[in-house]
C-alpha positions as a printed Julia matrix, in Angstrom:
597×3 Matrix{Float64}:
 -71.02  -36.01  53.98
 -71.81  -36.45  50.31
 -69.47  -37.22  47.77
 -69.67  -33.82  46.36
 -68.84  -32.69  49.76
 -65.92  -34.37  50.09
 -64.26  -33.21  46.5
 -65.27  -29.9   47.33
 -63.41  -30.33  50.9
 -60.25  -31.73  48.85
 -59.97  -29.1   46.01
 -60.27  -26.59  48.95
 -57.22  -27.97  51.2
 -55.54  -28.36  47.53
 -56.6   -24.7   46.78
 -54.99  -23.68  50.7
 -51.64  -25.56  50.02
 -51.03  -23.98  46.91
 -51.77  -20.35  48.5
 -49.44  -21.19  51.54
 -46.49  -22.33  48.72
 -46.82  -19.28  47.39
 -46.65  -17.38  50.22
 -43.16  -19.24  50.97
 -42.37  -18.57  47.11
 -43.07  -15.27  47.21
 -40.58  -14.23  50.3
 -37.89  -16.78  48.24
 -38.54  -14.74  45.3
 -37.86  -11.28  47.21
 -34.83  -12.54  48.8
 -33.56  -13.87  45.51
 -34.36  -10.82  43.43
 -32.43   -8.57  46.25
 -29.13  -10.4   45.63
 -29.14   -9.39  41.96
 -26.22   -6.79  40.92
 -27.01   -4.53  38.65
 -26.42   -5.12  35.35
 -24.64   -1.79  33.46
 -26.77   -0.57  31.02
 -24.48   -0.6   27.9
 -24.64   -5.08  28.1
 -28.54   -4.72  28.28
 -29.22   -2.45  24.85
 -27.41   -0.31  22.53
 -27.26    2.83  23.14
 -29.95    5.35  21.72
 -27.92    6.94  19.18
 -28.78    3.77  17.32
 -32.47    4.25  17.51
 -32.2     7.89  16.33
 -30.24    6.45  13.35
 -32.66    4.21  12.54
 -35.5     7.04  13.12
 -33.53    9.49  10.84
 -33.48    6.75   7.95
 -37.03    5.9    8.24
 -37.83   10.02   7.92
 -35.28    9.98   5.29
 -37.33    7.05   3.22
 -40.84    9.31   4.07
 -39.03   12.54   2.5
 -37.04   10.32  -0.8
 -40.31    7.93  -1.4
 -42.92    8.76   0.56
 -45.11    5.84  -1.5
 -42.8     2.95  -0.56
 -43.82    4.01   3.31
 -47.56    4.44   2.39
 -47.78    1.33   0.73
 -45.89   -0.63   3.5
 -48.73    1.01   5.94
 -51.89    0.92   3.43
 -50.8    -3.12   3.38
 -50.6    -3.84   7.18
 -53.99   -1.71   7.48
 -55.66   -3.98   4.43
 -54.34   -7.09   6.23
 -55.24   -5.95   9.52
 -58.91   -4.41   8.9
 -59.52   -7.35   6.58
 -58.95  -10.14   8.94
 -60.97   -7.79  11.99
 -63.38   -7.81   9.21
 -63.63  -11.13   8.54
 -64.05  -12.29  12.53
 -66.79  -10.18  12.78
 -68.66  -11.51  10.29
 -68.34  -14.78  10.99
 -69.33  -14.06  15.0
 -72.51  -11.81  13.29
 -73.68  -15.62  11.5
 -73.01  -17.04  14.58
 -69.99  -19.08  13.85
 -67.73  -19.71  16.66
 -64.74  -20.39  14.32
 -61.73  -18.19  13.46
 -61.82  -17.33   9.6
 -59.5   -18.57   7.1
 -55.82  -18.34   8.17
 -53.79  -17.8    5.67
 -50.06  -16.95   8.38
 -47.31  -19.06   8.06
 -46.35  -22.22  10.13
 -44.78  -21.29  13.61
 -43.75  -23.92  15.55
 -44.99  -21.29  18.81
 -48.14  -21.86  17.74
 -48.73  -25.47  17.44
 -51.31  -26.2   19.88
 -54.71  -26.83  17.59
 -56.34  -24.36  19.68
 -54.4   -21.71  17.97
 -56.18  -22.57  14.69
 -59.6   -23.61  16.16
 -60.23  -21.03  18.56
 -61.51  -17.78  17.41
 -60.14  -15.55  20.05
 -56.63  -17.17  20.18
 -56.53  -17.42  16.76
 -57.58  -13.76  16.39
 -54.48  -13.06  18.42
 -52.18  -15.22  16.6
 -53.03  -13.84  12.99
 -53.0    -9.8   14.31
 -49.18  -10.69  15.82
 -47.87  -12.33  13.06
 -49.12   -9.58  10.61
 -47.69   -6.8   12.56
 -44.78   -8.67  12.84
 -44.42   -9.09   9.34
 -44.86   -5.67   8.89
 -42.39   -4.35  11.46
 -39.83   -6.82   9.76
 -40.86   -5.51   6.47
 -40.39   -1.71   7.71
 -36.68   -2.22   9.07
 -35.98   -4.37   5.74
 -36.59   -2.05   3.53
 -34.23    1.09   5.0
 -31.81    1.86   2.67
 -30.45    4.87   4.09
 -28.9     3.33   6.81
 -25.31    2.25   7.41
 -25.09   -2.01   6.63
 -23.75   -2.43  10.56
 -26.16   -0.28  11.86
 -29.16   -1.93   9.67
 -28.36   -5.49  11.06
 -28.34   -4.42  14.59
 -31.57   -2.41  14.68
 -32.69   -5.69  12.71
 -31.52   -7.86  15.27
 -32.89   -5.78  18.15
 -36.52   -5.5   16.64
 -36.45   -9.38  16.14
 -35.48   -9.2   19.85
 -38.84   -6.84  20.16
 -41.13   -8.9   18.52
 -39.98  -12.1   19.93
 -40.78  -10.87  23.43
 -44.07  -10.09  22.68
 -45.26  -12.89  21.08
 -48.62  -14.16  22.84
 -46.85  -17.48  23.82
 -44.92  -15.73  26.53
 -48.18  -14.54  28.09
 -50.57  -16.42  30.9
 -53.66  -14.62  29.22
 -53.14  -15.02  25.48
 -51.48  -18.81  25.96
 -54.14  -21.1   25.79
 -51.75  -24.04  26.19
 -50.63  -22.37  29.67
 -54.57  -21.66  30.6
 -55.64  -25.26  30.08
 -52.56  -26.28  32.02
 -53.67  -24.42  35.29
 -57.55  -24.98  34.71
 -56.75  -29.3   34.79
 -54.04  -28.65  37.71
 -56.44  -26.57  39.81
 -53.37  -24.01  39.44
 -50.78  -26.52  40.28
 -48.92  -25.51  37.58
 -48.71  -22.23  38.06
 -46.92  -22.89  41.57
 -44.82  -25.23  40.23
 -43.97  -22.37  37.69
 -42.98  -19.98  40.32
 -41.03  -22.23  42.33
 -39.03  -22.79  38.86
 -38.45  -19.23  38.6
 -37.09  -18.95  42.34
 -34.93  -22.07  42.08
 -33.48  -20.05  38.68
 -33.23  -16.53  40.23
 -31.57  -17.98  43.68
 -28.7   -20.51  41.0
 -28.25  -17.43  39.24
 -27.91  -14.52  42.07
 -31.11  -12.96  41.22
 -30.77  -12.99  37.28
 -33.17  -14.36  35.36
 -31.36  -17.4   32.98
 -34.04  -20.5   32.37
 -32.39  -23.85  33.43
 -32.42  -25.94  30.32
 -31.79  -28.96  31.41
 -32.13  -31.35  34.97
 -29.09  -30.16  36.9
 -29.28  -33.33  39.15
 -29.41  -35.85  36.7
 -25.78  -35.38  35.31
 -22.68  -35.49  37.16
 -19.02  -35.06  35.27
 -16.87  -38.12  35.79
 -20.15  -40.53  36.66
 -22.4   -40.22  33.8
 -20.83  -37.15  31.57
 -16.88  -37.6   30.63
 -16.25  -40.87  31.7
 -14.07  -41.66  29.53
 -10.83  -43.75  31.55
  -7.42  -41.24  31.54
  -5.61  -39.65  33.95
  -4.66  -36.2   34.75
  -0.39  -36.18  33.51
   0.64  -32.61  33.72
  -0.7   -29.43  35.47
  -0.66  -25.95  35.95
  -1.86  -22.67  36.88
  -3.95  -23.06  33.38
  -4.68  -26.43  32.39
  -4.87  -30.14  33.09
  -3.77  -32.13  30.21
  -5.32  -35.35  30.11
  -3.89  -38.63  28.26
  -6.83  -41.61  28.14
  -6.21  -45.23  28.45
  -5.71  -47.15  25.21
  -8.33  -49.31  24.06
  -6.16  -50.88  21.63
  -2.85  -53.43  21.58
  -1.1   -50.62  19.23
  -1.38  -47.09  18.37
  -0.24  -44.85  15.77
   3.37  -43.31  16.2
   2.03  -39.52  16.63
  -0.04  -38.67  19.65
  -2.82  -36.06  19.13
  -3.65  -33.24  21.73
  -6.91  -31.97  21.45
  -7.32  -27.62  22.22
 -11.17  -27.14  23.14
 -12.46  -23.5   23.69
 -12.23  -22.22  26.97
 -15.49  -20.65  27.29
 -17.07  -23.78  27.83
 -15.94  -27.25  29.33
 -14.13  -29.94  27.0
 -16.5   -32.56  27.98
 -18.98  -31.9   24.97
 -16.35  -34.37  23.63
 -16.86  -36.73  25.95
 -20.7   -36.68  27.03
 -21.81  -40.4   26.85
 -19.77  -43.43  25.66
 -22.1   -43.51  22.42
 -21.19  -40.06  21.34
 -17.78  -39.5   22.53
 -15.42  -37.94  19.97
 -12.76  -38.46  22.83
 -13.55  -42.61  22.81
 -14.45  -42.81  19.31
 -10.47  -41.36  18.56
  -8.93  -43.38  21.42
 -10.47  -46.52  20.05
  -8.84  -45.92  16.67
  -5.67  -46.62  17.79
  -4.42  -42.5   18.88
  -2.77  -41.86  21.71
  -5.24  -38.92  22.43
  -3.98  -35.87  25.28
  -7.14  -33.58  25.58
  -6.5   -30.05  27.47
  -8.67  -29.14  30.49
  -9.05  -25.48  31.36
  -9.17  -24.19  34.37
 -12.55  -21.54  35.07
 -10.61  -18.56  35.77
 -11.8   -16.26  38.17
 -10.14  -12.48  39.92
  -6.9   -14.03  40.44
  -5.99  -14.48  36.23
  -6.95  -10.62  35.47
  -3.88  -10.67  33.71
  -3.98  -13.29  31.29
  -4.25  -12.94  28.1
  -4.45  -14.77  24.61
  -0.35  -14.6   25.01
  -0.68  -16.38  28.03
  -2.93  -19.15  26.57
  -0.22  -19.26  24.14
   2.47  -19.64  25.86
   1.39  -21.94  28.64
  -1.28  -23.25  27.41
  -0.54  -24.4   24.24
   2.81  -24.5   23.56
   3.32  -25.89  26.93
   1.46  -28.44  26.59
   2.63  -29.43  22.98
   5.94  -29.61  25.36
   4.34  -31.81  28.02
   3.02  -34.41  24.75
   5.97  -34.28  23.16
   8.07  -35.32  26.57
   5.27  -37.85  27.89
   5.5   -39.75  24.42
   9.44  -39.19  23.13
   7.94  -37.98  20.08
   9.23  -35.06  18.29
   5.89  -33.88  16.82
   2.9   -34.39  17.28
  -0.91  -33.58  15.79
  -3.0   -31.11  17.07
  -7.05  -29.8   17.0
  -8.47  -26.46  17.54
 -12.08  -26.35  18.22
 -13.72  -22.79  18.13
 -11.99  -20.32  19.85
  -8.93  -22.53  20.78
  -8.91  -23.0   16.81
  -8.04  -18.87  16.51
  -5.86  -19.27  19.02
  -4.0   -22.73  17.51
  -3.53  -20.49  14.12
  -1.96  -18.12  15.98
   0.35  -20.82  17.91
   1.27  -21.92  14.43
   1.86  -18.72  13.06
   3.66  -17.88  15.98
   6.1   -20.91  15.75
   6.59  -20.61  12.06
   7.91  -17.1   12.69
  10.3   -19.17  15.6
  10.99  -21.55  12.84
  10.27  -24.17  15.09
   7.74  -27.19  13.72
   6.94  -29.52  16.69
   3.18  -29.83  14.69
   2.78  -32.71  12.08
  -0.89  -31.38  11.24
  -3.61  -29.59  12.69
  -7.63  -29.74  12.43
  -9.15  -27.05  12.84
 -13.01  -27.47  13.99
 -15.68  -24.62  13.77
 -13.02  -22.11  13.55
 -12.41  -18.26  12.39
  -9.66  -16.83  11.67
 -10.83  -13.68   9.62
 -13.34  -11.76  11.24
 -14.19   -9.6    8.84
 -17.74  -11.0    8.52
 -18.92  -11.14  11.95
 -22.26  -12.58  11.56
 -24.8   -13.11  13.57
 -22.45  -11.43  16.35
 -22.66   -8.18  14.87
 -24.5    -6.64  17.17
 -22.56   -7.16  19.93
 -19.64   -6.21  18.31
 -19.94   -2.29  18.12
 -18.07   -0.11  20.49
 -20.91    0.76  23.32
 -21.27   -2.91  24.02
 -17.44   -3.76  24.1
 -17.13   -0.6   25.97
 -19.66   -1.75  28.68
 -17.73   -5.16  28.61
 -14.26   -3.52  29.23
 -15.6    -1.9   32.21
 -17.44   -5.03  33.22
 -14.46   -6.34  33.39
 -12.03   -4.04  34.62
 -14.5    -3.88  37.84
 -14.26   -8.06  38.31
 -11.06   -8.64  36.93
 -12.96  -11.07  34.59
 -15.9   -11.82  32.58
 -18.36  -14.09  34.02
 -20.02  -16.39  32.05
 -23.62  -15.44  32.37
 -23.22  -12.83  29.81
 -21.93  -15.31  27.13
 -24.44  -17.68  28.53
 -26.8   -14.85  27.69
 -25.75  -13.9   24.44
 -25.45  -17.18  22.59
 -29.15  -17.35  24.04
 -30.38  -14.58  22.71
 -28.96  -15.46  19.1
 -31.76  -18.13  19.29
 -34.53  -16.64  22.07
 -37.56  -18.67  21.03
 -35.42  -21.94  21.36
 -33.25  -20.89  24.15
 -35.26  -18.44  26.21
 -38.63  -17.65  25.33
 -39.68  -21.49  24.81
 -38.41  -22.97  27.64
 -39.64  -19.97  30.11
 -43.04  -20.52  29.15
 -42.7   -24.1   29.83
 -40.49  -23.72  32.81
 -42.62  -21.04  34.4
 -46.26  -21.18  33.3
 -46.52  -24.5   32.57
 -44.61  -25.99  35.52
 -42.14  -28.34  33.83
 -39.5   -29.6   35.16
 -36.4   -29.8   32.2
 -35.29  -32.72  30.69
 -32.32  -34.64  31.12
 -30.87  -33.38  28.27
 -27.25  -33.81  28.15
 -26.01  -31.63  25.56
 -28.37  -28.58  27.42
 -26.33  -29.6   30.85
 -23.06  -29.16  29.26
 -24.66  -25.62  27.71
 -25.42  -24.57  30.95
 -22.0   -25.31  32.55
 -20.34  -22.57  31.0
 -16.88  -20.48  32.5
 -15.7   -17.28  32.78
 -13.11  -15.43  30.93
  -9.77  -13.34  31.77
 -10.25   -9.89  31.67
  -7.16   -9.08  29.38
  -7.62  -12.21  27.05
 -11.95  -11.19  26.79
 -11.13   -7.43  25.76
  -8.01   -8.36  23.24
 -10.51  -10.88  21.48
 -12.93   -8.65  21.38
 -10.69   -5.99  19.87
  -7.82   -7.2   18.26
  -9.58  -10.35  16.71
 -13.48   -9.42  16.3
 -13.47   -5.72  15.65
  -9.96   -4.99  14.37
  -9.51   -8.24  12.53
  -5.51   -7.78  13.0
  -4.78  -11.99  12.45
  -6.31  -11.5    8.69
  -4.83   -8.25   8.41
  -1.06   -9.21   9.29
  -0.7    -7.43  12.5
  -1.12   -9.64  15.06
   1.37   -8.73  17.61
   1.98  -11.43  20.25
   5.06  -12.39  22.4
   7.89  -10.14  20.19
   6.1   -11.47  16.37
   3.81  -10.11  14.56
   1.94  -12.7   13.27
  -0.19  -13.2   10.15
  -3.1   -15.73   8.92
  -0.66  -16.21   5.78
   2.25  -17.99   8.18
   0.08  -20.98   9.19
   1.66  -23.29   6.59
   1.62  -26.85   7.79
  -0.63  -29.93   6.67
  -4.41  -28.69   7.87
  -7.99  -29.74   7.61
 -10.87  -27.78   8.55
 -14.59  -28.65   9.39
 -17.07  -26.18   9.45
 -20.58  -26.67  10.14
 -23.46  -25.84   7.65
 -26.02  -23.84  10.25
 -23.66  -22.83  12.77
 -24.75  -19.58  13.83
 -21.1   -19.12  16.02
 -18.63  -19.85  13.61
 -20.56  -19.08   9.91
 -19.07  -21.65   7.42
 -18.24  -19.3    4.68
 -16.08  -17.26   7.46
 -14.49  -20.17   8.32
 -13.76  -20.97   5.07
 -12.65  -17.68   4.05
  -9.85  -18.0    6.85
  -8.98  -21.29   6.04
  -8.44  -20.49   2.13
  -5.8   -17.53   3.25
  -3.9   -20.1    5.5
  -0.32  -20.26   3.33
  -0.68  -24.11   3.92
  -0.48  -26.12   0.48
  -1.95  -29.05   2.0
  -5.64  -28.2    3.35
  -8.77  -30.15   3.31
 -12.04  -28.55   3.77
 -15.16  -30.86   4.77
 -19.08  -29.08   5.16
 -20.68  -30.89   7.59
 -24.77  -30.6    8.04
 -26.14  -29.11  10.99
 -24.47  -26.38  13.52
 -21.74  -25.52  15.98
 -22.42  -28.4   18.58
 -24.39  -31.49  16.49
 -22.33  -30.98  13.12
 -19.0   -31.88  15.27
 -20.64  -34.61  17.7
 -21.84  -36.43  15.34
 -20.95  -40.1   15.45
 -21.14  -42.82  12.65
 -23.41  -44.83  14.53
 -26.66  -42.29  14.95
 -26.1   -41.79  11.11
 -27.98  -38.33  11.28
 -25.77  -35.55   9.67
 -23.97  -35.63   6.55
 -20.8   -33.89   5.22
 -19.49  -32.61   2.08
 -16.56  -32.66   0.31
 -14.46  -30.79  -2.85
 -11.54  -31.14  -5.02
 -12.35  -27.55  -6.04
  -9.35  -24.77  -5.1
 -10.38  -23.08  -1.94
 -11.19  -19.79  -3.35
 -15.26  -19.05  -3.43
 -16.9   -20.84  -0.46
 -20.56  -20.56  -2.56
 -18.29  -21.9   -5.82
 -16.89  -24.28  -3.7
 -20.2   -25.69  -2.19
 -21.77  -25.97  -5.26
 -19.27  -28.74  -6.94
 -19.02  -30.1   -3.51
 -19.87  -33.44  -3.13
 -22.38  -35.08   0.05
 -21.69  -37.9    1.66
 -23.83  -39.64   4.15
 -23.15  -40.31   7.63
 -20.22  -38.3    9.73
 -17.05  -36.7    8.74
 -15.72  -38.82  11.75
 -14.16  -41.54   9.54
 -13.05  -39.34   6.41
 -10.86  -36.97   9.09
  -9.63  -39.52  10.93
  -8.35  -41.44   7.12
  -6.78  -37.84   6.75
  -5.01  -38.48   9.95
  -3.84  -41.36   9.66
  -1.58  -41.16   6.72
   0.27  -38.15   8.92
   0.07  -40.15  12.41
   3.44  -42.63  11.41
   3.52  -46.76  12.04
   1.89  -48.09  14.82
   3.96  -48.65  17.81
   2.87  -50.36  21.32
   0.2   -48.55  23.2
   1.1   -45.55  25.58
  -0.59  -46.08  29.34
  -1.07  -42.49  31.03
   2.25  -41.2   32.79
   5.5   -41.78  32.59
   8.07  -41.8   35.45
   9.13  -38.18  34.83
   4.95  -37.39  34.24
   3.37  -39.29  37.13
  -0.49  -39.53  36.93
  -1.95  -37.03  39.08
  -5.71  -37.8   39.52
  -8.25  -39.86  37.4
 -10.02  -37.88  34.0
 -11.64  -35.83  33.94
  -9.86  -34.19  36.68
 -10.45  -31.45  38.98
 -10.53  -28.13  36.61
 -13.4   -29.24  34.86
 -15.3   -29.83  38.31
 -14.67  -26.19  39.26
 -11.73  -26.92  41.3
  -8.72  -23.67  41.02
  -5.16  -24.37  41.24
  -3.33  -24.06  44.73
């Protein structure tokens, strides 16, 4: 047997493997795909009256100026027929090249054979100038209602996103090469991805962005040493081991959102908010919520109120024997802190020193990027999603905050989970993203209403536990970050909710990047800056333009706010008292998954 001979021999058992895997693969991906539920029809698009509005406009701008429509299609045609043009002539001299590209930088496209290649390149240039054109068509409605507009904006983004080339085996020449050199290794390993994602996800299709086996919470994520002091039906409060001989007078609880896990405060020792405060002398309580599931139907943003927050302000105040204390809302916990302190200032009862409010809205009347989720057929669809489950589970807000960036968070990492055959990093910030909760059904339809669409906290007619409550009664000591990209909490939003707060004493700090890296964003990695004002807080864009930028993290100038309202330093606190015994090690069980007996 010749050499030949025996490659030949080798690439055929490789060829026979592969076609037995996928055999295997195949029956895995038929049992997976059976388990899927249906999902209602309402959380997958808008509904078609949309799409007639936006047809009706676009026959509306034909009838008003017909020329502004024939120019927008005389220019795609020019750009289109020009380019076609131009690749012929160069394949008529013989000249295997694409001609001159004159398409903006996508980072999609990146692989040189995009630019060097005549027929991918062909491809690439023909998408990206429809594309432009399609963007340029919706852009330019003006008979159109301004909700309505960003929606049908935000759904043909959605459009041409999906069929960009890069999500396609036969216009992806990155994926092509990848199975040619793997003998189409890859392209197994891609479907045995997709499998392991359908059978995590009970048939739905959400892309694993990160290695699910190389984190675990309490070994290598939240390690922080604490102890577990309080509990009930909805939270563990946690109180961490002092790191320091004294610590300031006034403990500090932090409130993180409930729609995700608090432990993107605590994911390695180098970038632990969580350490970073405990080692600057705080005695630092962090709330753990518990995933909710059938059983808390019932719950709703009272109930995170009233035992959730103001219970565990309580359970600080009794640990330590101080009267107040300081608190921090991040995100969605930072709505519902304003309307604890709202709440109490109508009690006229001030247990709070200060509070910092992170990423936070408290007027809605901007929604954003969120828009187009926000309209009644989707929050319809929700409310009956969740009136059937008695909760919302998290892979549609796993979904949606997805979809608000699908090249980064769906598109990209399907082509290189499925068609190239990667495996995901170990990425811990992506693990954390991926470890998401669900929500009560009563507490995910009053956000959704009272807050998002109704805007009732801004508007004064927040009605919650007997009060009504309004943005205006949230008058202690405050400081807010806000994050300069986030795409979940817009800064100016934030800011606008902020500036109506009836507080005289408020600091407002801009720090760079978005909802995640702009708060955890230690001194040490020295990668995002802030900025700061003396200016009143009346015009977020007047504001930000005497604002001044600072280097580094906001890390040190908050926690220089907090100390001069955290009292002399006393001796440091261990976890538990007599009255509070320690229950279990941090992070606990909640975060883990665990329910309450």
């Amino acid at each position: 047997m010749t050499t030949e001979d025996a490659e030949t021999g080798k690439d055929l058992d490789r060829l026979n493997a592969n076609l037995s895997k996928i055999e295997e693969l195949s029956q895995r991906l038929v049992a997976a795909l059976s388990q899927r539920e249906p999902v209602r029809p309402s959380l997958e698009a808008p509904e078609g009256d949309l799409f007639m509005r936006a047809a009706t406009a676009y026959m509306a701008e034909m009838m008003h100026n017909p020329s502004k429509i024939l120019e927008h299609q005389v220019t795609y045609w020019g750009k289109a027929l020009q380019h076609y043009a131009d690749t012929q002539e160069a394949l008529r001299e013989g000249r295997l090249a694409p001609p001159e590209d004159s398409t903006p930088d996508d980072k999609r496209f990146s692989n040189p054979l995009w630019q060097t290649h005549p027929y991918f390149n062909y491809i690439k240039q023909q998408y990206l100038l429809s594309a432009e054109a399609m963007e340029r068509a919706v852009a330019d409605l003006e008979h159109l209602d301004p909700k309505d507009k960003k929606r049908i904006e935000y759904f043909s983004r959605q459009i041409i996103d999906m069929f960009a080339p890069t999500n396609f085996l036969g216009t992806n020449p990155e994926a092509l090469s990848r199975a040619v050199e793997t003998d189409g290794e890859s392209l197994v390993r891609g479907l045995e991805n997709l499998v392991e994602d359908l059978e995590h996800h009970e048939g739905q299709v959400l892309v694993s962005l990160a290695d699910k086996d190389a984190f675990h919470v309490g070994e290598n994520l939240a390690t922080t040493p604490g102890a577990v002091v309080y509990r009930n039906r909805l939270f563990e409060l946690i109180q961490y081991t002092p790191t320091t001989e004294q610590v300031f007078r006034t403990p500090l609880v932090i409130f993180p959102p409930w729609i995700n896990k608090f432990y993107i405060l605590d994911l390695k020792e180098k970038n632990s908010l969580i350490k970073w405060i405990v080692d600057q002398g705080y005695t630092l309580f962090v709330v753990s919520w518990v995933n909710p599931d059938a059983s808390y139907s019932d719950v709703g943003l009272d109930t995170y109120v009233e035992e959730g927050f103001l219970e565990a302000i309580e359970q600080v105040k009794a640990i330590t024997g101080e009267a107040k204390i300081n608190a921090i809302g991040y995100c969605i916990a930072g709505t519902t802190l304003a309307l604890t302190l709202a709440l109490l200032e109508k009690r006229k009862q001030k247990p709070l020193r200060s509070a910092t409010f992170f990423t936070t809205l408290t007027d809605f009347a901007d929604q954003g990027e969120f828009t187009p989720f926000l309209n009644d057929d989707f929050i319809d669809g929700i409310e009956r999603e969740v009136n059937d489950k008695g909760y919302l589970p998290s892979f549609f807000m796993t979904r949606t905050f997805s979809y608000l960036r699908s090249n980064d968070l769906v598109y990209g990492p399907a082509v290189r989970r499925y068609m190239m055959g990667e495996r995901p990093a170990a990425f811990d910030l992506l693990y954390w993203n991926g470890d998401s909760t669900n929500l009560p059904r009563r507490m995910a339809v009053e956000y959704l209403r009272w807050l998002c669409q109704e805007n009732r906290f801004a508007e004064g007619s927040f009605e919650m536990l007997g009060e009504t409550l309004s943005i205006k009664q949230v008058r202690l000591p405050l400081c807010a970050v806000a994050a300069e990209t986030d795409h979940i909490a817009a800064w100016k939003s934030s800011f606008d909710g902020i500036k109506q707060m009836g507080s005289r004493d408020r600091t407002f700090i801009l720090s760079e990047s978005g909802h995640i890296a702009g708060i955890v964003n230690p001194p040490s990695k020295k990668k995002y800056g802030h900025y700061t004002s003396d200016a009143k807080l009346e015009d977020a864009e007047a504001w930000q333009a005497s604002a001044t930028y600072h280097e580094g993290s906001w890390w040190p100038r908050w926690e220089e706010w907090l100390r001069r309202r955290s009292g002399a330093r006393v001796a440091a606190r261990e976890p538990g008292t007599e009255r509070h015994p320690v229950l279990c090690p941090a992070p606990g069980t909640y975060v883990r998954g665990s329910a309450p007996d």
